[in-house]
PyMOL Python script that loads the backbone (N, CA, C, O; Angstrom):
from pymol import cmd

cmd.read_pdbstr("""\
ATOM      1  N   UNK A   1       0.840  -1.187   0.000  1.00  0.00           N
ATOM      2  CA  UNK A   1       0.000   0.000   0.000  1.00  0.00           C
ATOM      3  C   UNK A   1       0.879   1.242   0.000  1.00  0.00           C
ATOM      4  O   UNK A   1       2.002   1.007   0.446  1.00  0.00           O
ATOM      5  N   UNK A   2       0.667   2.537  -0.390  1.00  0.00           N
ATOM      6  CA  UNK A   2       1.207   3.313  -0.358  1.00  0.00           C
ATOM      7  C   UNK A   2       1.021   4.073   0.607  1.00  0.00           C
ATOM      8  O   UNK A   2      -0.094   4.194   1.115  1.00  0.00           O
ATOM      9  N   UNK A   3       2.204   4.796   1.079  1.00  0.00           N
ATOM     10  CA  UNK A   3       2.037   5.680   2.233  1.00  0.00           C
ATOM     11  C   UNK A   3       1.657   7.414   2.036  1.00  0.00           C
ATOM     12  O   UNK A   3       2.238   7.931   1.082  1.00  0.00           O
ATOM     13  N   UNK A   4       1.037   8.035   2.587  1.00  0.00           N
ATOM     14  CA  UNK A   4       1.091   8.964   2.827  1.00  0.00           C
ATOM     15  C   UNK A   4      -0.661   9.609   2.003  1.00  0.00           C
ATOM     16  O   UNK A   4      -1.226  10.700   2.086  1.00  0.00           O
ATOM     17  N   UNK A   5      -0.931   8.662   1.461  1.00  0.00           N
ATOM     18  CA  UNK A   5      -2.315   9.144   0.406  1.00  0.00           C
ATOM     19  C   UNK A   5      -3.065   9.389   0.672  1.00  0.00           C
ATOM     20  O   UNK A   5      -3.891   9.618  -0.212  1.00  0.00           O
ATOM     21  N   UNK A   6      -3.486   9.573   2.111  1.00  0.00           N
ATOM     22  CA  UNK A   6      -5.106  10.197   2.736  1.00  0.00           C
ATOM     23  C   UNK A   6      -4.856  11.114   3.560  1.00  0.00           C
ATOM     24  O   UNK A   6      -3.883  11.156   4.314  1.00  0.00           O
ATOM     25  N   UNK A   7      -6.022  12.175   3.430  1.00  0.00           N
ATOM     26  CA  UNK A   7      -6.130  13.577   2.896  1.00  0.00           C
ATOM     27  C   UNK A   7      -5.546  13.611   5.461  1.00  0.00           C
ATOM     28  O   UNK A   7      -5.411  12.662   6.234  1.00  0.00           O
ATOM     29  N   UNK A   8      -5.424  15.140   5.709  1.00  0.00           N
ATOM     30  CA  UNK A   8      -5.120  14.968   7.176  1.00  0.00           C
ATOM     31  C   UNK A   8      -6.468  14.462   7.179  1.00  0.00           C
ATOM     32  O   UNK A   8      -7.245  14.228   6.253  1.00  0.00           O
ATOM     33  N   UNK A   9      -6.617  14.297   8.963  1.00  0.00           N
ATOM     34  CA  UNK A   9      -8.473  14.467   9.645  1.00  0.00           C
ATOM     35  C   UNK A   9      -8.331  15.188  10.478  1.00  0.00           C
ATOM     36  O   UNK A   9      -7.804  14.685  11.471  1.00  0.00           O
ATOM     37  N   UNK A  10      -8.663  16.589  10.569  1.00  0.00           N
ATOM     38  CA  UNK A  10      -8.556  16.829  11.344  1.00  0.00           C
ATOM     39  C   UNK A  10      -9.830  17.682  12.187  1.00  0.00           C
ATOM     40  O   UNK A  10     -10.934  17.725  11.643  1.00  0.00           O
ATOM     41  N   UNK A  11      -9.610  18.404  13.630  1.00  0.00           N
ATOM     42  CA  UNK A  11     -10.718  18.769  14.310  1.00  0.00           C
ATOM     43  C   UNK A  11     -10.989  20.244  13.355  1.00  0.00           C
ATOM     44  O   UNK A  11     -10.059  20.799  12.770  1.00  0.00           O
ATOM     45  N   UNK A  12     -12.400  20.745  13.317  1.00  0.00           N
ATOM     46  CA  UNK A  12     -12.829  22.074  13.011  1.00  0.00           C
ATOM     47  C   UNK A  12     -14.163  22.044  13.415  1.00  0.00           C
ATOM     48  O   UNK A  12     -14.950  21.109  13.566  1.00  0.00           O
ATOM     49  N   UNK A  13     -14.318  23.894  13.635  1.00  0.00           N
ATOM     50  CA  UNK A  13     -15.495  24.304  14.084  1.00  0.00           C
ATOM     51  C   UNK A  13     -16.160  24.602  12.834  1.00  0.00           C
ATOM     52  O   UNK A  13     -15.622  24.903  11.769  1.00  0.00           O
ATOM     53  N   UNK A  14     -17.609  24.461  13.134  1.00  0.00           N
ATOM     54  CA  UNK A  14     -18.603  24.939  12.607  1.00  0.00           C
ATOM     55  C   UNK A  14     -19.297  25.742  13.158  1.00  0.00           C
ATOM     56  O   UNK A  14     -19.523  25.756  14.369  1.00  0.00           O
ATOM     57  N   UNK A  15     -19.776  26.608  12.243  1.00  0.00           N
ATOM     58  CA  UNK A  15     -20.314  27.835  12.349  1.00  0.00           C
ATOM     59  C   UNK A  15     -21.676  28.222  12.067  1.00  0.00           C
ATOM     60  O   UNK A  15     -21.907  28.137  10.861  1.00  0.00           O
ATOM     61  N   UNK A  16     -22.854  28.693  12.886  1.00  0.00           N
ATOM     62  CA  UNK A  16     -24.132  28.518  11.575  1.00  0.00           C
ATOM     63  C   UNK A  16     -24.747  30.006  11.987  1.00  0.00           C
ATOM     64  O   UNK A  16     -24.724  30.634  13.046  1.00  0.00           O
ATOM     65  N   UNK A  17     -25.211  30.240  10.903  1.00  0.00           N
ATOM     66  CA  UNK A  17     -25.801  31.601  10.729  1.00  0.00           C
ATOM     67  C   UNK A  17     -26.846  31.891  12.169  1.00  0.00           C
ATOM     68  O   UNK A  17     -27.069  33.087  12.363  1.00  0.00           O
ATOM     69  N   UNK A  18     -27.098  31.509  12.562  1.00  0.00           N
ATOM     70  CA  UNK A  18     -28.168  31.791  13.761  1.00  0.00           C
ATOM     71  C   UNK A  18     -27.162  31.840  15.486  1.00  0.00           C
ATOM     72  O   UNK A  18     -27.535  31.944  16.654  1.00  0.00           O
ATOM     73  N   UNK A  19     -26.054  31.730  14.951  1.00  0.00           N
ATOM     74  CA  UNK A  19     -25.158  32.035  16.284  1.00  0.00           C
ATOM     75  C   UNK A  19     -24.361  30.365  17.115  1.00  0.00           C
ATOM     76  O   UNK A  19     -23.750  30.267  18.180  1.00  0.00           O
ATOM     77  N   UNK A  20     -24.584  29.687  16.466  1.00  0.00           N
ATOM     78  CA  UNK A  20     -24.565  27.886  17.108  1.00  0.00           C
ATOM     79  C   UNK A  20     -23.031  28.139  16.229  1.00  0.00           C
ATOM     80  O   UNK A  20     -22.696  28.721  15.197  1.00  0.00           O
ATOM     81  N   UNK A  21     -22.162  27.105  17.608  1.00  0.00           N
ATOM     82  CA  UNK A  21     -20.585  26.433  17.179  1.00  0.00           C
ATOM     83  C   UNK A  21     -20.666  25.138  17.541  1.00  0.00           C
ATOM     84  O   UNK A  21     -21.079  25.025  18.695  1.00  0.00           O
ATOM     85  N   UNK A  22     -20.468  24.273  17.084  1.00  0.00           N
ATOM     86  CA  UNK A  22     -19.621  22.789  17.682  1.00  0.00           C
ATOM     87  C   UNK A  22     -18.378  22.818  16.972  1.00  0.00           C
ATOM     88  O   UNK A  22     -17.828  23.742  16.374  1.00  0.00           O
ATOM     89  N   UNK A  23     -18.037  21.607  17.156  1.00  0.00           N
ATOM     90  CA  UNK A  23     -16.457  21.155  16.401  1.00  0.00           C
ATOM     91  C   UNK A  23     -16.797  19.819  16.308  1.00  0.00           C
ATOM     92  O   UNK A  23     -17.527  19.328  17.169  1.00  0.00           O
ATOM     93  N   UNK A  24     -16.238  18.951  15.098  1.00  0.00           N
ATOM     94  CA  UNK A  24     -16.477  18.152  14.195  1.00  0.00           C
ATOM     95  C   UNK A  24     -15.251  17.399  13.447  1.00  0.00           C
ATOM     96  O   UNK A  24     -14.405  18.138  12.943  1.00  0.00           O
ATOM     97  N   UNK A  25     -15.145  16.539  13.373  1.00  0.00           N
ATOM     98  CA  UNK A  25     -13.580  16.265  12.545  1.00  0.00           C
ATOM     99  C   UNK A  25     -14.052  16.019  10.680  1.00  0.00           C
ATOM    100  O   UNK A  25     -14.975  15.436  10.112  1.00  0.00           O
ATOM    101  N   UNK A  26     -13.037  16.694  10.294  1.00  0.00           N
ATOM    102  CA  UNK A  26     -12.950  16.552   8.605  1.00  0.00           C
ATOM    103  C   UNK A  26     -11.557  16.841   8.024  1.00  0.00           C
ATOM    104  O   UNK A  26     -10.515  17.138   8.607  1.00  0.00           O
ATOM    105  N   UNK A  27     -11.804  16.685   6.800  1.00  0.00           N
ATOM    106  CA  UNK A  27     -10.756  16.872   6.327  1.00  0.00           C
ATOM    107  C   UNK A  27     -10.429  18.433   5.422  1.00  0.00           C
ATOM    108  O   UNK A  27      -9.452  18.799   4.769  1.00  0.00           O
ATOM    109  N   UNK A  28     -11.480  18.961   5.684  1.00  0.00           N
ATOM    110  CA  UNK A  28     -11.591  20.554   5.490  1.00  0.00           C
ATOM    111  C   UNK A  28     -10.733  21.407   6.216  1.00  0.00           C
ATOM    112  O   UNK A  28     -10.870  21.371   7.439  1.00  0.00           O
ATOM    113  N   UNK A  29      -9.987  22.072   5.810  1.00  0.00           N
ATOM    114  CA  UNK A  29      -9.084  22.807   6.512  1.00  0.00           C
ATOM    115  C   UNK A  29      -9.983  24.240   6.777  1.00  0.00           C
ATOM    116  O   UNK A  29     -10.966  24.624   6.142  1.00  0.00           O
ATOM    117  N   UNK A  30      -9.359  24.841   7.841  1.00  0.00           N
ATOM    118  CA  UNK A  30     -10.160  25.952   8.794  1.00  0.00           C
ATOM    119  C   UNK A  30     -11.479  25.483   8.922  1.00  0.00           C
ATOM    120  O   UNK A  30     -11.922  24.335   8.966  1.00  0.00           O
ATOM    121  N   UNK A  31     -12.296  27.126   8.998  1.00  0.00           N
ATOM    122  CA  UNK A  31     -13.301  27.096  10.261  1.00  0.00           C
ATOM    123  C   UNK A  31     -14.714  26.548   8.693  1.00  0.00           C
ATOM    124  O   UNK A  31     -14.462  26.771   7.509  1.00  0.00           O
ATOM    125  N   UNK A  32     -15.948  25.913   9.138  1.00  0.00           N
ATOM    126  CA  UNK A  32     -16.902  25.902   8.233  1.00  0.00           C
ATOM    127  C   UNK A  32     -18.111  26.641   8.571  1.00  0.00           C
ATOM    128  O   UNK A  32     -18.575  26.421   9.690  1.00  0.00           O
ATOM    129  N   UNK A  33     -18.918  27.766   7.555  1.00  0.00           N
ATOM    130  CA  UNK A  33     -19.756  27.799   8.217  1.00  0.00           C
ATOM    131  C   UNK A  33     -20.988  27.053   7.191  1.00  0.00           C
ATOM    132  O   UNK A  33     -21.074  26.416   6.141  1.00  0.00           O
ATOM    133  N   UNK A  34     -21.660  27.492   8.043  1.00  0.00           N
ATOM    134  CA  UNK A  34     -23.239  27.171   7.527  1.00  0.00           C
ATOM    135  C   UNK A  34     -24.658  27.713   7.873  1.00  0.00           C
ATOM    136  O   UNK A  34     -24.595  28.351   8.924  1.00  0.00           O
ATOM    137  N   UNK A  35     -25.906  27.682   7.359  1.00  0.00           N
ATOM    138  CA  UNK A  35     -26.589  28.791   7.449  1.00  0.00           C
ATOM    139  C   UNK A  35     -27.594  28.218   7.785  1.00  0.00           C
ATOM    140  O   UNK A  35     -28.622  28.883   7.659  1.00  0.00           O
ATOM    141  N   UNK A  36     -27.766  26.579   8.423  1.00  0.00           N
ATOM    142  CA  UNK A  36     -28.678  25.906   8.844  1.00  0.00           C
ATOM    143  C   UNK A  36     -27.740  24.766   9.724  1.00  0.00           C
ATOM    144  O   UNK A  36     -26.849  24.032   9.298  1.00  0.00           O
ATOM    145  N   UNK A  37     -28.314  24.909  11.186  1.00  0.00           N
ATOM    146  CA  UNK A  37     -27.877  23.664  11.702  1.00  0.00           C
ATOM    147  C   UNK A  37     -28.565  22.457  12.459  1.00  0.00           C
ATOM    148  O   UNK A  37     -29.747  22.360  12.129  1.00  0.00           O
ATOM    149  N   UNK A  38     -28.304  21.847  13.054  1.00  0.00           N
ATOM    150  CA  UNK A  38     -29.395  21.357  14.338  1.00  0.00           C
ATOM    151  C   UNK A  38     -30.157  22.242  15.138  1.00  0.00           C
ATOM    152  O   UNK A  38     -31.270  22.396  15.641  1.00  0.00           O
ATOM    153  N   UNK A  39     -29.365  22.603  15.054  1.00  0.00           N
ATOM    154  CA  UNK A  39     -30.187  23.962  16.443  1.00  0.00           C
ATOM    155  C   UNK A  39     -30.955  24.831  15.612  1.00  0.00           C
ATOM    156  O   UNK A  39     -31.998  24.934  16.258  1.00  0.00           O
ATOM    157  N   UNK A  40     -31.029  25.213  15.042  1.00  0.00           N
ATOM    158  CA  UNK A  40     -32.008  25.900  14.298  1.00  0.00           C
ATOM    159  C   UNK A  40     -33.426  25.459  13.258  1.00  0.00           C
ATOM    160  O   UNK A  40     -34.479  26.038  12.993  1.00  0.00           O
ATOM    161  N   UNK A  41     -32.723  23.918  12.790  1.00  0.00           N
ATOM    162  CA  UNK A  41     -33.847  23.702  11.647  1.00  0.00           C
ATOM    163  C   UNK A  41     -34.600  22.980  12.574  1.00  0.00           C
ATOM    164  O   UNK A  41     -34.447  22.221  13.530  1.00  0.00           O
ATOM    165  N   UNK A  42     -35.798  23.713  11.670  1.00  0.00           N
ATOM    166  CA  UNK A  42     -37.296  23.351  12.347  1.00  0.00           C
ATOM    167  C   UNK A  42     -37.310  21.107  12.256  1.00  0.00           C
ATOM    168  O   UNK A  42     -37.779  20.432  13.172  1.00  0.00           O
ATOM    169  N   UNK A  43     -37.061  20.863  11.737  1.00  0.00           N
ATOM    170  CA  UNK A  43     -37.314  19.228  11.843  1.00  0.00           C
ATOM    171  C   UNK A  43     -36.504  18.729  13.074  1.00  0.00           C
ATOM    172  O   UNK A  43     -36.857  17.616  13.462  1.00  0.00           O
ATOM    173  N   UNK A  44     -35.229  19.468  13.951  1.00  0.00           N
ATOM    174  CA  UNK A  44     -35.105  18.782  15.024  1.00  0.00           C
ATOM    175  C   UNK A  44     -35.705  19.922  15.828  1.00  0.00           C
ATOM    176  O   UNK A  44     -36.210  19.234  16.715  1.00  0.00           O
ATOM    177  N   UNK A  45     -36.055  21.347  16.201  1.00  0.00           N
ATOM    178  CA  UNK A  45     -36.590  22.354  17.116  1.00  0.00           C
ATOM    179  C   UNK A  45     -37.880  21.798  17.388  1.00  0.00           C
ATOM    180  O   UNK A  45     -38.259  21.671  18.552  1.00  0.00           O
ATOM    181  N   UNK A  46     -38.740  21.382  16.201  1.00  0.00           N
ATOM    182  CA  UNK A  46     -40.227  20.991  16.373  1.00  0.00           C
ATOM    183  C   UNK A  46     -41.201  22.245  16.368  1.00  0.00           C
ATOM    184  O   UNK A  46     -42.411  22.292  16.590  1.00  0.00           O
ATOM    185  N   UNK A  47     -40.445  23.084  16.098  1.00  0.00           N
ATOM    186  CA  UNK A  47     -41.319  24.412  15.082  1.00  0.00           C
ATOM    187  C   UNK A  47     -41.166  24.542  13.268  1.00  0.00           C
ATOM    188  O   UNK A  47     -40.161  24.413  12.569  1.00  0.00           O
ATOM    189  N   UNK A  48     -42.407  24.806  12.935  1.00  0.00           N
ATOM    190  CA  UNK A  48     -42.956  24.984  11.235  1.00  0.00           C
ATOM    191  C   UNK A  48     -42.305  26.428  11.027  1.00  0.00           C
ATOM    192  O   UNK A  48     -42.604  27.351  11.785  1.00  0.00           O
ATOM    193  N   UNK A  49     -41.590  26.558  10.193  1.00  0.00           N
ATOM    194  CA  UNK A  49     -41.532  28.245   9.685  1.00  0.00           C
ATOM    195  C   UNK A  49     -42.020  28.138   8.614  1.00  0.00           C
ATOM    196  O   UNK A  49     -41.966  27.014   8.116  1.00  0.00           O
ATOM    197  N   UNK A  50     -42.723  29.305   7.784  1.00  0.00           N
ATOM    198  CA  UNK A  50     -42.997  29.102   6.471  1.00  0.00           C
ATOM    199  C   UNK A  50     -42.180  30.283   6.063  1.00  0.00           C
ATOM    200  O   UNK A  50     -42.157  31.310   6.741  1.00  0.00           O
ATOM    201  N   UNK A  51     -41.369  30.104   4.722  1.00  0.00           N
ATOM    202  CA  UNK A  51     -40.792  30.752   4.090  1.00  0.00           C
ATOM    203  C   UNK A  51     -40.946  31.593   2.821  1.00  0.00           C
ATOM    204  O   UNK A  51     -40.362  31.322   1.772  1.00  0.00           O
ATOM    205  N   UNK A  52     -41.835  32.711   2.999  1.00  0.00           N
ATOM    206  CA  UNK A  52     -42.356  32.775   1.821  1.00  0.00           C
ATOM    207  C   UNK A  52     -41.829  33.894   1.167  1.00  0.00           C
ATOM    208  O   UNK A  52     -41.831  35.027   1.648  1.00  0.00           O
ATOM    209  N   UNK A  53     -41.117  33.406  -0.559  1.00  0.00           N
ATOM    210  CA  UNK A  53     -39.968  33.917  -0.950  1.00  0.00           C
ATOM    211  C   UNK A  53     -41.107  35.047  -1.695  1.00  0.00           C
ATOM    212  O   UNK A  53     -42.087  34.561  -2.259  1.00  0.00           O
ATOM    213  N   UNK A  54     -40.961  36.278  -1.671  1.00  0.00           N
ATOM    214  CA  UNK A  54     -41.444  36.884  -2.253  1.00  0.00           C
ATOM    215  C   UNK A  54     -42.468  36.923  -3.334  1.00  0.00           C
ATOM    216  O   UNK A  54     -42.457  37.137  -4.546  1.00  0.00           O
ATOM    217  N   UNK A  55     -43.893  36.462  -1.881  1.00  0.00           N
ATOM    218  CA  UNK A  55     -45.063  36.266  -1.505  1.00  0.00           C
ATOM    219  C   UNK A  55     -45.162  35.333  -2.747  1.00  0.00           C
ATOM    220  O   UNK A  55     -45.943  35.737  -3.609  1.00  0.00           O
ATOM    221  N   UNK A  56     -44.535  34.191  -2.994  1.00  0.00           N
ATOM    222  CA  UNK A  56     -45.284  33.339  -3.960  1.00  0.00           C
ATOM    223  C   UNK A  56     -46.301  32.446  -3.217  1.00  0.00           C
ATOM    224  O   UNK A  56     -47.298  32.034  -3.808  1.00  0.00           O
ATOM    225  N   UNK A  57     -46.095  32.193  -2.131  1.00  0.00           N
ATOM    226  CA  UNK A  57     -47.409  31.166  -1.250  1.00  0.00           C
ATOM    227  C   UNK A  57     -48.655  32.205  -1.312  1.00  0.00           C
ATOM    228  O   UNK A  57     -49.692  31.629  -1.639  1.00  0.00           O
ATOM    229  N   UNK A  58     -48.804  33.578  -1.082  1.00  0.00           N
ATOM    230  CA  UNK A  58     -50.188  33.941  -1.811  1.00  0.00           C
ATOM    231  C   UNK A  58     -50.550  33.856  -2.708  1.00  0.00           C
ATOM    232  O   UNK A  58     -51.723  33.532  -2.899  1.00  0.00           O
ATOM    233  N   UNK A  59     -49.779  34.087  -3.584  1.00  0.00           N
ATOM    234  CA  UNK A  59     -50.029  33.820  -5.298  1.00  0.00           C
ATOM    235  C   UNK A  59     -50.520  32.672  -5.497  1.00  0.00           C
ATOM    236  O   UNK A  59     -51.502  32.512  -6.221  1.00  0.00           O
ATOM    237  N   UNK A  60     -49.994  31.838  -4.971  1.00  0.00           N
ATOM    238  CA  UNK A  60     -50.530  30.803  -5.664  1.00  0.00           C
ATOM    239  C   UNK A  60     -51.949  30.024  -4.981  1.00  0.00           C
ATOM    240  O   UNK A  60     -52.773  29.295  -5.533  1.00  0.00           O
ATOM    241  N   UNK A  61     -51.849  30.556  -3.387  1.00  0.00           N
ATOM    242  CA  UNK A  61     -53.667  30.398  -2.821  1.00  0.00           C
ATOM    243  C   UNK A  61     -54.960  31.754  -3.466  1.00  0.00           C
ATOM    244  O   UNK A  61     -56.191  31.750  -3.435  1.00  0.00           O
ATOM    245  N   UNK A  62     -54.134  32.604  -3.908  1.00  0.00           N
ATOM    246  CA  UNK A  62     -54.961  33.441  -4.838  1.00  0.00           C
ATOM    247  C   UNK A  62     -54.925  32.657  -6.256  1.00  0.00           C
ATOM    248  O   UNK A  62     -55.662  33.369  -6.938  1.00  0.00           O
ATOM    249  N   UNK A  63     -54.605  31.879  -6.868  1.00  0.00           N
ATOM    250  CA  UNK A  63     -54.555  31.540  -7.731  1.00  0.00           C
ATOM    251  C   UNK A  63     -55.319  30.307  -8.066  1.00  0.00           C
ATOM    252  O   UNK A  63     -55.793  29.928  -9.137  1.00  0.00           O
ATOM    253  N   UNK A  64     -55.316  29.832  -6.999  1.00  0.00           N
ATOM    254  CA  UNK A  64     -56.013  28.087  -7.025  1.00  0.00           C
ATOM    255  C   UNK A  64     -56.697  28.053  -5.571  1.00  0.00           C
ATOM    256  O   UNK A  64     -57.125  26.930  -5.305  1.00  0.00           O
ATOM    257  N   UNK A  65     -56.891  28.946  -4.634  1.00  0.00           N
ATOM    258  CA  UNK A  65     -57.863  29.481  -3.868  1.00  0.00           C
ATOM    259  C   UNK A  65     -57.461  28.759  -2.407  1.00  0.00           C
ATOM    260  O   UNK A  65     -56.773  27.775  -2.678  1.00  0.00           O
ATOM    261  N   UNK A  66     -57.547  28.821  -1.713  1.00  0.00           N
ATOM    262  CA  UNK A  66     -57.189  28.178  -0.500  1.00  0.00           C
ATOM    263  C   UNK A  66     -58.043  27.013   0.311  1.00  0.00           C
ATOM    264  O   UNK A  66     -57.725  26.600   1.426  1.00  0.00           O
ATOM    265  N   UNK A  67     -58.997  26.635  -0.327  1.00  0.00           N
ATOM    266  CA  UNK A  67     -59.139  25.392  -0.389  1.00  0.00           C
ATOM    267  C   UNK A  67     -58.647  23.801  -1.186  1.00  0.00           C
ATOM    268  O   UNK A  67     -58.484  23.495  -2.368  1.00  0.00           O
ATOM    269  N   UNK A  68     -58.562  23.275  -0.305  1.00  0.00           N
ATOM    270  CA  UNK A  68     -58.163  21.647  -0.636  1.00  0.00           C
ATOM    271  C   UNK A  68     -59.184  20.493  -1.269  1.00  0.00           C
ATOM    272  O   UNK A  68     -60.390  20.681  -1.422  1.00  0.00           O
ATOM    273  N   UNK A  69     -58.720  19.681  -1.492  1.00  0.00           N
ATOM    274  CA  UNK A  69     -59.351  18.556  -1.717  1.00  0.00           C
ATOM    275  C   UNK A  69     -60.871  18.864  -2.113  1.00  0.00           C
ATOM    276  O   UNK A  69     -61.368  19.790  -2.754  1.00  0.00           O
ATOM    277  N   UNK A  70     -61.447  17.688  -1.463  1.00  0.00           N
ATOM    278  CA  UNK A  70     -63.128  17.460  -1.782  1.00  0.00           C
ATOM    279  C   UNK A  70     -63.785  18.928  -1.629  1.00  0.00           C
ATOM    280  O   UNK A  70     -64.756  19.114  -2.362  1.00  0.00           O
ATOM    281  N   UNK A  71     -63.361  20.130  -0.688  1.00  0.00           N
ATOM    282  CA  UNK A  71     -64.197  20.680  -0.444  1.00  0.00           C
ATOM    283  C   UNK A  71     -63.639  22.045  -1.923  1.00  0.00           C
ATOM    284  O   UNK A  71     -64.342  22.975  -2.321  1.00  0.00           O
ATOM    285  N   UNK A  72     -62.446  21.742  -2.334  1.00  0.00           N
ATOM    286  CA  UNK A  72     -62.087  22.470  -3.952  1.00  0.00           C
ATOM    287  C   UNK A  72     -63.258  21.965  -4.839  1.00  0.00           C
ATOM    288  O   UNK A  72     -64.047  22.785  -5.310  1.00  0.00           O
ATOM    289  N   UNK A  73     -63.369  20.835  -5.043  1.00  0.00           N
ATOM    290  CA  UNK A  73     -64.153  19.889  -5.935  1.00  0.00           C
ATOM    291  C   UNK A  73     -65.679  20.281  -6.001  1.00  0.00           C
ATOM    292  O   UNK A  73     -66.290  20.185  -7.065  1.00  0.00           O
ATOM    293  N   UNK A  74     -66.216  20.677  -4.973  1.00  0.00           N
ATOM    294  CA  UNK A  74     -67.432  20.900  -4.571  1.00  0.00           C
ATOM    295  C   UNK A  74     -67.726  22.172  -4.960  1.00  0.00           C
ATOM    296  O   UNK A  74     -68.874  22.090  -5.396  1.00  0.00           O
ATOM    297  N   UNK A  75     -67.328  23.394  -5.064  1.00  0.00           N
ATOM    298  CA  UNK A  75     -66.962  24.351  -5.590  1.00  0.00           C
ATOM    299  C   UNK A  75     -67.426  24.429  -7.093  1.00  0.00           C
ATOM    300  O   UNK A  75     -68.524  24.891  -7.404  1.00  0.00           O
ATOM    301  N   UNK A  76     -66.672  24.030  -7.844  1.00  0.00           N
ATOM    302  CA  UNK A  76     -66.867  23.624  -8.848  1.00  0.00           C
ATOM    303  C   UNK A  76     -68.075  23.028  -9.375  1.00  0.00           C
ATOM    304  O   UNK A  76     -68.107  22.625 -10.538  1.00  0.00           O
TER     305      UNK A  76
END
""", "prot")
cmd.dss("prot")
cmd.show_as("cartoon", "prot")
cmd.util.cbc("prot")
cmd.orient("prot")
């Protein structure tokens, strides 16, 4: 086998936009950030945010109306 061919491992922090650090081992040199972490995203917090990028979620319940299912159908 040859020597020397895998990359260091070493320790680094991570960084995430909402103020959260841990440290992590990789092979990434310096610090990483990121703009979503555990601590923040809603699937481990157990809060819904809705994100609505320049108001397309109205548009489109103005558009196809804000009803669902059977009770859309009925409408009609």
């Amino acid at each position: 086998m040859k020597a020397a061919i895998h990359p260091s491992y070493n320790e680094v922090r991570v960084h995430c936009a909402c103020g959260s650090t841990f440290s992590t081992r990789s092979t990434h040199k310096g610090d990483i950030h990121v703009e979503i972490c555990s601590s923040c995203h809603p699937f481990f917090t157990g809060k819904q945010k809705l994100v609505d990028t320049a108001g397309r979620v109205e548009r489109f319940r103005r558009k196809y109306g804000s009803g669902t299912g059977a009770k859309a159908a009925e409408k009609k």
